[in-house]
C-alpha positions as CSV (number, residue, x, y, z in Angstrom):
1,X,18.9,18.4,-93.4
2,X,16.2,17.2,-96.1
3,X,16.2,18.8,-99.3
4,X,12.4,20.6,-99.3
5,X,10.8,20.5,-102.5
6,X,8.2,23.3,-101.5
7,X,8.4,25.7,-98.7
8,X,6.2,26.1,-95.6
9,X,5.1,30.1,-96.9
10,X,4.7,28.5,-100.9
11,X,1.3,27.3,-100.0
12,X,-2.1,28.6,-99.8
13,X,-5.2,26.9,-97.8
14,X,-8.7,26.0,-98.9
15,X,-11.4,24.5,-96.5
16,X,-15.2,23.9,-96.4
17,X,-15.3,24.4,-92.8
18,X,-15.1,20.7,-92.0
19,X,-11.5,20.4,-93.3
20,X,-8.4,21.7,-95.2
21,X,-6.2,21.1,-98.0
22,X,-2.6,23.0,-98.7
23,X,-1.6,23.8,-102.3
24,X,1.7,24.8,-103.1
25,X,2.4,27.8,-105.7
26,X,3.6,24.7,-108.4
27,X,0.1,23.3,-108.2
28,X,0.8,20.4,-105.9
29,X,-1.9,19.3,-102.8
30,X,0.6,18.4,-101.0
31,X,-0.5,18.2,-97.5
32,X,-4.8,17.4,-97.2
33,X,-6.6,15.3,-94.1
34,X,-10.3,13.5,-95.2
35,X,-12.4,13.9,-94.1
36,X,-12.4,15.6,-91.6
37,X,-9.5,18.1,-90.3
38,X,-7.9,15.7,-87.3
39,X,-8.6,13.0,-89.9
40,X,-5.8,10.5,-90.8
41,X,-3.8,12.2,-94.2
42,X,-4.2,11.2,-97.6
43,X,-1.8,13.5,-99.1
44,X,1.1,13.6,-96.8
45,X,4.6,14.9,-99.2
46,X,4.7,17.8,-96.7
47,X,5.9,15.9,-94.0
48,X,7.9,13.3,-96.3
49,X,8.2,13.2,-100.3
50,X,6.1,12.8,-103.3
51,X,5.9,9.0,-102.2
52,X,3.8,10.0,-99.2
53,X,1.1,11.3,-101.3
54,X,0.0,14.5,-103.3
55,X,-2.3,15.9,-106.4
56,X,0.2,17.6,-108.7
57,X,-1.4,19.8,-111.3
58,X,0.5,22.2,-113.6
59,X,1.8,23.2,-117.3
60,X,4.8,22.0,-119.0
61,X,6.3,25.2,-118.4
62,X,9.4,24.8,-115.8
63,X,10.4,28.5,-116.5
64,X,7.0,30.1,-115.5
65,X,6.6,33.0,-113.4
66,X,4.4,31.9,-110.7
67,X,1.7,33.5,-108.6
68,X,-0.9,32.7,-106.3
69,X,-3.8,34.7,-105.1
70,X,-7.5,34.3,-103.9
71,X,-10.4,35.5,-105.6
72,X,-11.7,38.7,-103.8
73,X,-13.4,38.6,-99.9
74,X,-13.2,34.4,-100.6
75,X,-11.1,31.1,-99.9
76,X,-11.0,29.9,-103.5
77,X,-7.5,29.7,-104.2
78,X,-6.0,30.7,-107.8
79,X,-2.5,29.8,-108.7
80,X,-1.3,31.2,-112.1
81,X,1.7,30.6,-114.5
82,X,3.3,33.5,-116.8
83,X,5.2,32.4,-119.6
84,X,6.6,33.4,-123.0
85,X,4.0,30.6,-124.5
86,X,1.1,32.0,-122.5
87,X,-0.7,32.7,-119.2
88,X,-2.4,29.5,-117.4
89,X,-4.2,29.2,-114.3
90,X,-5.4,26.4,-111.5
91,X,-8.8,27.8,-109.2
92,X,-8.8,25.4,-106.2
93,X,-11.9,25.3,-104.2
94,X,-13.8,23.0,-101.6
95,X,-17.9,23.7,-102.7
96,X,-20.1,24.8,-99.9
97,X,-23.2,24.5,-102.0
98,X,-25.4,21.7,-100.2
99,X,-25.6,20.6,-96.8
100,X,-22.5,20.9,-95.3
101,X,-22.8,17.5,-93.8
102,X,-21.5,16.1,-97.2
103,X,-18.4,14.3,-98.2
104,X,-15.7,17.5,-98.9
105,X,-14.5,17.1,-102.1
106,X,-11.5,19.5,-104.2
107,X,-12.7,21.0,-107.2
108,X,-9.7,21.9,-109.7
109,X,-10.9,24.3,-112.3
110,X,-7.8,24.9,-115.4
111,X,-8.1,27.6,-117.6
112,X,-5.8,28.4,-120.8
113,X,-6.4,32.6,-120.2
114,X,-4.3,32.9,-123.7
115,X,-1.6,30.8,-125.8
116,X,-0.7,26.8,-125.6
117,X,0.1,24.4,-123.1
118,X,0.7,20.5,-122.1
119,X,-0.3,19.7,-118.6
120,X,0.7,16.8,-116.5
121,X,-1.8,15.7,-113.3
122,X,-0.3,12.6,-111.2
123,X,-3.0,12.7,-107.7
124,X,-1.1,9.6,-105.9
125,X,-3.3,9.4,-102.2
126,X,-2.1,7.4,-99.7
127,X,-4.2,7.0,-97.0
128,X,-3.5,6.9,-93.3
129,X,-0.9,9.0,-92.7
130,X,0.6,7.6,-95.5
131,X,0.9,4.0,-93.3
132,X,-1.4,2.2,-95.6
133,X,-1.2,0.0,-98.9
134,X,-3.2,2.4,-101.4
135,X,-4.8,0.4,-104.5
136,X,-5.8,2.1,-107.7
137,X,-8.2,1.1,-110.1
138,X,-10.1,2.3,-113.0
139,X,-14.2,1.9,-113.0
140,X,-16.2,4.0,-115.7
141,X,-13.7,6.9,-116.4
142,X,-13.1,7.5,-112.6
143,X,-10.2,6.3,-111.0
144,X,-10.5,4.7,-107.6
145,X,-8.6,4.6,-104.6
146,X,-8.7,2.1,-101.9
147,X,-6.8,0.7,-98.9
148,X,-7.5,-1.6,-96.0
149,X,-10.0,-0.4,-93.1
150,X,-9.6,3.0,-95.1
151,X,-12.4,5.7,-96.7
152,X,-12.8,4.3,-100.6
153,X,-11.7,7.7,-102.7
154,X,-12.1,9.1,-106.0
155,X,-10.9,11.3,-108.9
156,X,-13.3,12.2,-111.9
157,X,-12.1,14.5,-114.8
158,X,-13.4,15.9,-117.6
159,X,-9.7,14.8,-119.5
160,X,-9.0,11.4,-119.8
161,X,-7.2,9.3,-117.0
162,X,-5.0,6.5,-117.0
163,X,-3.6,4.4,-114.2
164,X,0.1,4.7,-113.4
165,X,0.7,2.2,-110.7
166,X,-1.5,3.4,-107.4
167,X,-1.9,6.7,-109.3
168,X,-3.9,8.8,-111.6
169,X,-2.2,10.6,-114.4
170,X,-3.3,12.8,-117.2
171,X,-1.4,14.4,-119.9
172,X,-3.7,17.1,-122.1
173,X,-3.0,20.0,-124.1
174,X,-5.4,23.2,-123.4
175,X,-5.5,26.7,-126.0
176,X,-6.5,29.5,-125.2
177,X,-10.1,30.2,-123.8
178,X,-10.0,25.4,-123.2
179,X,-11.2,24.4,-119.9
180,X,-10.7,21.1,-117.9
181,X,-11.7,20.1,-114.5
182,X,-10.7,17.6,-111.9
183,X,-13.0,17.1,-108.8
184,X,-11.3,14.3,-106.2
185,X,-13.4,13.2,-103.4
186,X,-15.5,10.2,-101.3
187,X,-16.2,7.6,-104.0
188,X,-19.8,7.2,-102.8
189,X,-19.8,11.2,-103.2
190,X,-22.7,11.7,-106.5
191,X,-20.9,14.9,-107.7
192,X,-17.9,13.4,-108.8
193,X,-19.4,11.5,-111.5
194,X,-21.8,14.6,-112.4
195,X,-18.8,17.0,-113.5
196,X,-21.6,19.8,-113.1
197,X,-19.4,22.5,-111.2
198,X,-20.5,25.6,-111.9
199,X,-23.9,25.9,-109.8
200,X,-21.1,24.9,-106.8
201,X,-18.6,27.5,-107.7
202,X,-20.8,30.3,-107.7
203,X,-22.5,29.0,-104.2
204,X,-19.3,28.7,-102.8
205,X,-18.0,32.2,-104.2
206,X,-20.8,33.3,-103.1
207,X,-20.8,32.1,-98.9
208,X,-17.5,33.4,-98.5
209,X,-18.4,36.5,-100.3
210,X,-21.6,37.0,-97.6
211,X,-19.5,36.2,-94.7
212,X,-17.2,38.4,-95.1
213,X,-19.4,41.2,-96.1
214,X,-20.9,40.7,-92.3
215,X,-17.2,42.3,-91.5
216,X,-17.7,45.8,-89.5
217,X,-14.1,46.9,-89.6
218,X,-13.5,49.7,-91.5
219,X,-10.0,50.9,-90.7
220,X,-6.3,50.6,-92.1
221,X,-5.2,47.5,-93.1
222,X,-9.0,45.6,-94.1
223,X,-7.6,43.3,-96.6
224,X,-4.8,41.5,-93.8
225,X,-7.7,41.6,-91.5
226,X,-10.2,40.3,-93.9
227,X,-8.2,37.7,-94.6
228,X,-7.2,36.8,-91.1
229,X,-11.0,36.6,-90.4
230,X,-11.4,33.7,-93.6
231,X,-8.5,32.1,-92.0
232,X,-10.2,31.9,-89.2
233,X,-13.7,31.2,-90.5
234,X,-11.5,28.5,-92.5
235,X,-10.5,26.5,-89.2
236,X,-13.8,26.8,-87.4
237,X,-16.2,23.6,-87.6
238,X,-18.9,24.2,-89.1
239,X,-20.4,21.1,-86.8
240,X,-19.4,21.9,-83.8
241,X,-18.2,25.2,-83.2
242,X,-14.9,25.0,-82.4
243,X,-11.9,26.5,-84.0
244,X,-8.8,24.8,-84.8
245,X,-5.5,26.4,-83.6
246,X,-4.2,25.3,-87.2
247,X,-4.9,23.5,-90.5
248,X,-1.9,21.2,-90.5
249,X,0.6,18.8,-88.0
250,X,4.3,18.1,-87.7
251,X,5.4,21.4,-89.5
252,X,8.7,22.2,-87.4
253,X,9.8,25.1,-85.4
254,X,13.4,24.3,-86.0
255,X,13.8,22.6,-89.6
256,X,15.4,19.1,-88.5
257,X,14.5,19.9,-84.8
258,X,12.1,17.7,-82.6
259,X,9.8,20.2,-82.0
260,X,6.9,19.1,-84.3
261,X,3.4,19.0,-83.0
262,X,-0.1,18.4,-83.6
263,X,-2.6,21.6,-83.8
264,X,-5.4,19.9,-85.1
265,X,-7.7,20.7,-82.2
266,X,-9.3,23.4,-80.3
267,X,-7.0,25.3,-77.2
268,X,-9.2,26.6,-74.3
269,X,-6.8,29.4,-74.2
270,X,-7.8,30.3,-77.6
271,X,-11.2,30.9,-76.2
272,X,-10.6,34.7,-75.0
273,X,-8.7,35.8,-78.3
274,X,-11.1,34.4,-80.4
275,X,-14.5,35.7,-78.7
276,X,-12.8,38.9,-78.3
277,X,-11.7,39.3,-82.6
278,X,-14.8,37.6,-83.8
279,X,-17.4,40.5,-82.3
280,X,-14.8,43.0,-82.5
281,X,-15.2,42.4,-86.2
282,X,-19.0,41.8,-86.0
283,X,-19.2,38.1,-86.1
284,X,-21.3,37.1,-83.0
285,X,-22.7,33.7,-84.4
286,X,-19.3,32.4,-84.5
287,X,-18.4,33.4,-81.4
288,X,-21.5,32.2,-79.6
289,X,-21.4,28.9,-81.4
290,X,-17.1,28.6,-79.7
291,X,-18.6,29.6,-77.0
292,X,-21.4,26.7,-76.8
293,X,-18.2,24.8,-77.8
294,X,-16.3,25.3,-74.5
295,X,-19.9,24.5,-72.5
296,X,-19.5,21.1,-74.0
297,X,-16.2,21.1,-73.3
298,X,-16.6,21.8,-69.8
299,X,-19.9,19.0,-69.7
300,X,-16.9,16.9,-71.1
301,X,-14.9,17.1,-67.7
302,X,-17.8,15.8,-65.6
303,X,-18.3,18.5,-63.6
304,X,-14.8,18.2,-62.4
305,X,-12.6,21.2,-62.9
306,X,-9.5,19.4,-62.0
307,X,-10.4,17.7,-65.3
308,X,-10.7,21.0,-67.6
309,X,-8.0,20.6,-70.2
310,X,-6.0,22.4,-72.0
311,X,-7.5,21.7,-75.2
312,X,-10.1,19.3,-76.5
313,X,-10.7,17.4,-79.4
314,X,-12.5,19.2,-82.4
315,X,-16.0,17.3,-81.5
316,X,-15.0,18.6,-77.9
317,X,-13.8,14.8,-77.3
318,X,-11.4,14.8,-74.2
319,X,-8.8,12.3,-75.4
320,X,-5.7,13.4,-77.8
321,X,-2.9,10.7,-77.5
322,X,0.3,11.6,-78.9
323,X,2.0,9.2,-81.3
324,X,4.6,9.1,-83.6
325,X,4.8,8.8,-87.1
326,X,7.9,6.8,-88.0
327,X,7.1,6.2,-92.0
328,X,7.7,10.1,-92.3
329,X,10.8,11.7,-92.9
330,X,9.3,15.0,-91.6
331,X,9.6,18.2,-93.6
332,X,13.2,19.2,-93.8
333,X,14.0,15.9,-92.3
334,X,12.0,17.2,-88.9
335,X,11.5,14.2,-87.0
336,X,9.3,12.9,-84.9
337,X,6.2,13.7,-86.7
338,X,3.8,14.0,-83.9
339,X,0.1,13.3,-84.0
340,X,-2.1,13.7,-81.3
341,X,-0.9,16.3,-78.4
342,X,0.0,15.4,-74.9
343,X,-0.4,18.9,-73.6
344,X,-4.1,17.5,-73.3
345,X,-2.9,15.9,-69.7
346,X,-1.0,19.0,-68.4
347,X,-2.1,21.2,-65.6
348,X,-2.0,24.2,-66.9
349,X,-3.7,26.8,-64.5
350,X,-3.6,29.7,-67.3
351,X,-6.9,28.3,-68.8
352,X,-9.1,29.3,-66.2
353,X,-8.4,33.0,-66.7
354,X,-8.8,32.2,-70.5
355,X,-12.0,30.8,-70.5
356,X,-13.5,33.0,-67.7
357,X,-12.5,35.9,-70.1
358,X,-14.5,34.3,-72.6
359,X,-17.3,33.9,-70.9
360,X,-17.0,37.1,-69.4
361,X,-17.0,39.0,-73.2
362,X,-19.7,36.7,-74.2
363,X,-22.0,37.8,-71.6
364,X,-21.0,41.5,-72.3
365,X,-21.8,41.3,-75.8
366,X,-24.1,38.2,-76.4
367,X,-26.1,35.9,-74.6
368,X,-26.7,36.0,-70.9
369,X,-25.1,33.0,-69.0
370,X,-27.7,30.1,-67.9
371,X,-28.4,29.0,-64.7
372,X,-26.7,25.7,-64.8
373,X,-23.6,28.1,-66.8
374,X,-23.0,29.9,-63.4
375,X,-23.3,27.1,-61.6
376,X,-19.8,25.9,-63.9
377,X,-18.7,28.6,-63.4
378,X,-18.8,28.9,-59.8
379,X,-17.7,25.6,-58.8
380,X,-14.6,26.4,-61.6
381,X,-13.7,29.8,-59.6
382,X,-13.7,27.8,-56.4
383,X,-11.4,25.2,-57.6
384,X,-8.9,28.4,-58.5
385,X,-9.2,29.5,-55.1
386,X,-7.7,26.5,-53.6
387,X,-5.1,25.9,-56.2
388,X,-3.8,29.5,-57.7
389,X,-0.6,29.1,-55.6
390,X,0.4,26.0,-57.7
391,X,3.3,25.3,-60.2
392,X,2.0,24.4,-63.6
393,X,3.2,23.3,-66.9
394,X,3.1,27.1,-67.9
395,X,1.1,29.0,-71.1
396,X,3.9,27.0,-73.4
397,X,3.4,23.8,-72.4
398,X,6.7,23.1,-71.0
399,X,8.0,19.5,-71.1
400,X,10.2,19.9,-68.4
401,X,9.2,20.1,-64.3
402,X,6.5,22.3,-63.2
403,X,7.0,25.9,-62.5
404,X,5.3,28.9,-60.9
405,X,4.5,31.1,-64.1
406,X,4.1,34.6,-63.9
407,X,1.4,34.3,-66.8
408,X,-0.7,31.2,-64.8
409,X,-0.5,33.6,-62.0
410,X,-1.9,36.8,-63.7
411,X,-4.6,34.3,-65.4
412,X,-5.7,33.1,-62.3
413,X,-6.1,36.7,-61.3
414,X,-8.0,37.2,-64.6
415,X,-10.5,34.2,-63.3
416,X,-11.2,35.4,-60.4
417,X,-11.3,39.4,-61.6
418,X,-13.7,38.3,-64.5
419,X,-16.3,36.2,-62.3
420,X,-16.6,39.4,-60.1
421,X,-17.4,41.2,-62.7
422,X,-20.0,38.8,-64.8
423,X,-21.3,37.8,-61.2
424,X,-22.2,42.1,-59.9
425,X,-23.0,42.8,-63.5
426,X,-25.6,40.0,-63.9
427,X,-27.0,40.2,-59.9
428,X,-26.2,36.7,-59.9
429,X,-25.1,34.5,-56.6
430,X,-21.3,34.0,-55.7
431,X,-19.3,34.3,-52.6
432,X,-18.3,37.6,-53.2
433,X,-16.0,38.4,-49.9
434,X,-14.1,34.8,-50.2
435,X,-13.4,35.8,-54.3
436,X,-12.3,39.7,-53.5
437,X,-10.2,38.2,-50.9
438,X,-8.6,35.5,-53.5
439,X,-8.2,38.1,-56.7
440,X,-6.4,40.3,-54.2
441,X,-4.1,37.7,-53.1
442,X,-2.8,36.9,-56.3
443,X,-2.4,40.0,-56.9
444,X,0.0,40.8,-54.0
445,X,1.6,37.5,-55.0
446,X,2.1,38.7,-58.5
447,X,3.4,42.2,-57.1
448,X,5.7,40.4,-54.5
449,X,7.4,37.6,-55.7
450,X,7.4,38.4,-59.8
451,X,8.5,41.5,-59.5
452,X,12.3,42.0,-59.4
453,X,13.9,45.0,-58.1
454,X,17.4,44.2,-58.5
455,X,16.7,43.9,-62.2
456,X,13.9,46.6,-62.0
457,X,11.2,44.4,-64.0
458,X,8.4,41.3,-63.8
459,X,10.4,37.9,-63.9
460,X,8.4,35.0,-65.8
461,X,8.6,32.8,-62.9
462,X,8.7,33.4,-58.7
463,X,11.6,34.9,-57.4
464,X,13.3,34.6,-61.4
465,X,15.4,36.8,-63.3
466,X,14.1,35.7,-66.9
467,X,11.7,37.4,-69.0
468,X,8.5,35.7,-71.3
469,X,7.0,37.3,-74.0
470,X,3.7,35.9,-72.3
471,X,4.5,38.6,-69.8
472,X,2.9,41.4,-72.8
473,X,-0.7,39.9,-71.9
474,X,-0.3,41.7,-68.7
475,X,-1.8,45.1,-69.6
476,X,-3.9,43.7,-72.5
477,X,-6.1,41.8,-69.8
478,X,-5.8,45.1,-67.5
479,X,-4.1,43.8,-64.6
480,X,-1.3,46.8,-64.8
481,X,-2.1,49.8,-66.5
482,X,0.2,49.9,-69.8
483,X,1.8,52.9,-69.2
484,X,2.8,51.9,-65.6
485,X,6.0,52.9,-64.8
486,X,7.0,49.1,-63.8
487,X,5.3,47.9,-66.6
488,X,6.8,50.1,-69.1
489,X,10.4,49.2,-67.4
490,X,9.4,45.6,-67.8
491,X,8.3,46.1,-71.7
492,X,11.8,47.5,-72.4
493,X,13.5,44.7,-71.4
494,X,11.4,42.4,-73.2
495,X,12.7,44.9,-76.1
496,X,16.2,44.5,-75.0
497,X,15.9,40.4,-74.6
498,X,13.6,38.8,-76.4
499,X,13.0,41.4,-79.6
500,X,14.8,41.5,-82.5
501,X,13.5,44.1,-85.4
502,X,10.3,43.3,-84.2
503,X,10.0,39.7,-83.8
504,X,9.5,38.3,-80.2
505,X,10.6,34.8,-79.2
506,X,8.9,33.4,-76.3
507,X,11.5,33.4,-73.8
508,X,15.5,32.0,-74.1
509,X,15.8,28.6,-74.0
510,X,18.6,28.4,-72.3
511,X,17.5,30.6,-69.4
512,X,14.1,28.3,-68.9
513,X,15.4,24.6,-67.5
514,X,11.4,23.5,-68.2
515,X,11.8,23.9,-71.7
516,X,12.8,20.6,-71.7
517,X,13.1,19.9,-75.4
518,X,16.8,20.1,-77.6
519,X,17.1,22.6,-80.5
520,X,16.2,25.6,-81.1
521,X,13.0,27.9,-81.8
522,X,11.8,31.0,-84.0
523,X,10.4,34.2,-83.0
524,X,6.7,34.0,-82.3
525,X,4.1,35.8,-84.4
526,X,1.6,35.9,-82.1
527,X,4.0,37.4,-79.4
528,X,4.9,39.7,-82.3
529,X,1.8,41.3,-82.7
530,X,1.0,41.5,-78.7
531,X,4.7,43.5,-78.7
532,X,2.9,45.7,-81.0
533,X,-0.1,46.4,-79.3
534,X,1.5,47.0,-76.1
535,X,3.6,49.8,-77.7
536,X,0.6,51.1,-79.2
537,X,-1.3,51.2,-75.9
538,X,2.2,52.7,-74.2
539,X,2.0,55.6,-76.6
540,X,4.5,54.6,-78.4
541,X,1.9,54.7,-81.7
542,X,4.8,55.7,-83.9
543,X,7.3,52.5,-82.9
544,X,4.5,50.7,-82.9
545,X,3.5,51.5,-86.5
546,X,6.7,50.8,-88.1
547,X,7.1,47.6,-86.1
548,X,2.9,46.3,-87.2
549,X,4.0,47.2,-91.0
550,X,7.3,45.1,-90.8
551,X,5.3,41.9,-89.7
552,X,2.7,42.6,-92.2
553,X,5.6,42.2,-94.9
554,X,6.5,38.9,-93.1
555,X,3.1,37.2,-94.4
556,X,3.1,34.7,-97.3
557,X,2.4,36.0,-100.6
558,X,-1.2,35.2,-99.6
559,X,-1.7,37.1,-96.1
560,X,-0.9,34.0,-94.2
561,X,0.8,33.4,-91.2
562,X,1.9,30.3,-89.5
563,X,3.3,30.2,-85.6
564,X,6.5,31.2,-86.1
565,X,9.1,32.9,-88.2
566,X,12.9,32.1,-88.9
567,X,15.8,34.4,-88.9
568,X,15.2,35.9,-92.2
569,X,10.8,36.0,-91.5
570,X,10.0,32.9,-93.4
571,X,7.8,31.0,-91.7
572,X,8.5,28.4,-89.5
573,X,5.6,25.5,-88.1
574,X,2.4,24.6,-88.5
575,X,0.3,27.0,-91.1
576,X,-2.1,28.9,-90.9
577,X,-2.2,29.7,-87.2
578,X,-5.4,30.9,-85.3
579,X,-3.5,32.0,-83.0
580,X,-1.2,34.7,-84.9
581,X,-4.5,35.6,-86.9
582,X,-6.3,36.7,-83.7
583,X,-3.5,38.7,-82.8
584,X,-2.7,40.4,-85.8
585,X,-6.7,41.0,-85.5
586,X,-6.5,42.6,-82.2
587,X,-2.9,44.5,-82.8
588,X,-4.4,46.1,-85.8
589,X,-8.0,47.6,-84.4
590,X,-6.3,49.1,-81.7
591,X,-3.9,50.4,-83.7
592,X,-5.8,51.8,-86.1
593,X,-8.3,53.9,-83.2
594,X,-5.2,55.3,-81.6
595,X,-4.2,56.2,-85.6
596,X,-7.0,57.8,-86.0
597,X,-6.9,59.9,-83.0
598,X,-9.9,58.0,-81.3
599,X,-10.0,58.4,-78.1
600,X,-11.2,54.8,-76.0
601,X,-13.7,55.4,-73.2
602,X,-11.1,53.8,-70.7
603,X,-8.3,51.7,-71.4
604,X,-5.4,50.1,-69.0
């Protein structure tokens, strides 16, 4: 395995809603896509080494205590050195102060807070993917990077710069109360040559300050919430709506495995989660504008739901080919690195139930559906009549044959049960009797031929033995009631087979054959925080308690979580995840009602 040079949890994440940048705790951009988030890299040591591109920024202080933090309610990032010769410190940002259909840019903003020091910048880009022939050279006090067929780039400082090969480097000495600041970006972008940061600052401080002051929850835990809604707010384009199911690609699930893949889109399946944490918490623009995201999405398959995907492209583009990146090493010598996602040509059945659920709480708590909406929708419900009783590539995407899932059953349920409902609540037109008839099929199906009574609990597949952490959605979309006596059978084995001190892994590899990949996995935080809602809504409010304050100790330094955790709860893949945002989102309010001795109307 690779030597890493900075950890997966050692980095925080600034954005400007378009795209994102990762900075490690030594000061180093070490991972940043322009410019836009599925954009082709410019700073790529991540996934490789310092060759592949990065924007190191730090004091001559190799003994420094270091910290990281972000200012209050924001996404400006602060990264701070403690030393015998004086406190320094390094406020990233990305401005939101004009249009937002500007060039993103970094803003670096050092500040000697007391004492002496000698800092050392090298920013080093090299663009696509870190395949291209970068070119630096020096035009007015900027520096300029260039490369064939690429985006021209540029770093302005308010320190002098010299040319070290194709990089920038600075050496400068800062005492106490000294500024200097660094501001990399397009090099057609005005602002760089400017150096006039402060009006942006304080626009950008204050956007993410008024966004999240639109935040209704009030309960235990409103800083990890908080800041799962920014991280959230962070991945969601600004343009079109949609919400990425992570910032970065190729971060591994094993370190030197093969399972490395591209998140840098927008999962259908995410629709449901999403909708359902962004109102709970009171943001409804966001959730209608990912909701007028999937419409496009579904425009996108030509009015053929045997075309709805898995996932789309950011713009709601339908095409995500999976390549390989064979000039990187891969982080911790995790190879391939994967761009693109061929998931996007898997039948996956799950996502009807996904998006109907979507649509469904959309209607409940937002805008009415339109006329040619129910007409998608009812065509889509007809296509899961005829093809429910299908195998599928499953909720994980397996690589291996086809299978009938437990979870694309209970989704296809969910399709059906959700139409019914939108469809009485609204008066609208449907075929009401052929639908009841079809959501109570699957339903005996599901009872039939997924439950096990030899073993005394639901199997993830037909006539199976094996569990799925998947298989805690059950009650959480109210197919069984989650204090069922089969369903609280079933949750105990999961506890017995797939928990360990609270973290879930999605099933055993070697019991599923459609895995299909070599190597290993780690548990899975999103599946961790649906284990603790489930015990919550058992009863169980005092297991479940422990368990939610054990996996909040497993976030980065910086309330961050990425898909999956290791042995010892580092985390493991790509960072941050919507994904195990949401959940933490949605394990956390119900936790904190049933806390606080408030009593739901109804619940499964």
């Amino acid at each position: 395995m690779h030597q890493v040079t900075r950890k997966i949890g050692d980095h925080g994440v600034i954005g400007n809603l378009r795209t994102c940048a990762l900075i490690a705790n030594d000061g180093t951009i070490d991972y940043f896509c322009w410019p836009s988030l599925d954009s082709p890299s410019v700073f790529s040591a991540l996934l490789d080494s310092d060759k592949a591109g990065l924007f190191s920024l730090a004091p001559d202080w190799p003994d420094a205590r270091r910290q990281q933090l972000y200012l209050p309610d924001t996404n400006i990032l602060q990264t701070r050195w403690l030393a015998a010769e004086g406190v320094a410190e390094i406020t990233d940002y990305m401005p939101l102060c004009d249009e937002q259909d500007k060039q993103p840019r970094i803003v670096r903003r050092v500040k000697m807070v007391h004492g002496e020091a000698r800092f050392q910048l090298r920013c080093a880009p090299v663009h696509d993917y870190a395949r291209a022939t970068t070119q630096a050279s020096m035009k007015a006090g900027l520096v300029h990077f260039s490369a064939a067929g690429q985006p021209a780039l540029c770093l302005a400082g308010t320190q002098p710069l010299q040319l070290d090969g194709a990089a920038a480097v600075a050496s400068f000495t800062l005492k106490s109360g000294e500024h200097a600041e660094f501001i990399f970006g397009s090099a057609s972008d005005e602002h760089l040559a400017q150096l006039e940061t402060d009006y942006c600052f304080q626009e950008t401080l204050r956007f993410w300050r008024d966004w999240s002051a639109q935040s209704q929850y009030r309960g235990r835990w409103r800083e990890m919430v908080n800041r799962s809604a920014l991280v959230l707010k962070l991945l969601t384009s600004w343009q079109h709506g949609s919400i990425a199911a992570a910032a970065t690609f190729g971060l591994p699930e094993e370190p030197g495995g093969e399972r490395n893949w591209d998140y840098r889109a927008s999962w259908i399946r995410d629709a449901s989660f999403s909708v359902y944490a962004l109102m709970r918490l009171g943001y409804v623009v966001e959730a209608k504008r990912f909701t007028r995201w999937v419409a496009r999405c579904v425009e996108n398959s030509h009015h053929d739901e045997e075309k709805l995907q898995v996932m789309y492209r950011l713009d709601s583009g339908t095409e995500l080919y999976e390549t390989e990146l064979l000039n990187l090493a891969g982080y911790a010598g995790s190879r391939p690195v994967r761009i693109g996602n061929d998931a996007w040509r898997q039948t996956q059945l799950d996502i009807y139930g996904e998006l109907m659920d979507a649509i469904y709480l959309a209607n409940k708590y937002g805008e009415a559906i339109s006329h040619r909406g129910w007409e998608h929708v009812t065509r889509m419900i007809d296509y899961v009549c005829e093809h429910w009783n299908q195998p599928d590539a499953g909720i994980w995407e397996m690589r291996g044959e086809p299978e009938h899932f437990l979870h694309s059953r209970l989704m296809c349920w969910v399709a059906l049960d959700r139409a019914l409902r939108l469809g009485m609540k609204r008066s609208l037109s449907m075929p009401y009797d052929r639908w009841d008839k079809v959501r109570a099929a699957i339903r005996e199906d599901i009872w039939q031929h997924f439950w096990n009574d030899e073993l005394g609990h639901f199997s993830a597949t037909r006539h199976g033995r094996t569990l799925d952490a998947s298989m805690l959605l059950m009650p959480l979309v109210r197919f069984v009631g989650a204090t069922d006596p089969q369903w609280i059978a079933t949750l105990d084995a999961i506890k017995e087979k797939l928990v360990s001190d609270g973290l879930v892994r999605r099933y055993n590899i070697d019991e599923t054959p459609a895995d299909g990949l070599q190597g290993d996995e780690g548990a899975f935080a999103a599946c961790s925080f649906w284990y603790v809602e489930c015990l919550a809504r058992a009863g169980r409010v005092e297991e479940a308690h422990f368990e939610f304050e054990k996996l909040l100790n497993y976030a980065n330094p910086l309330g961050l979580y990425a898909e999956e955790f290791d042995v010892r709860g580092y985390p493991l893949g790509n960072i941050p995840q919507a994904l195990s945002h949401l959940a933490l989102i949605s394990a956390a309010f119900f936790l904190n009602r049933k806390l606080s001795g408030d009593v739901p109307l109804w619940q499964p």
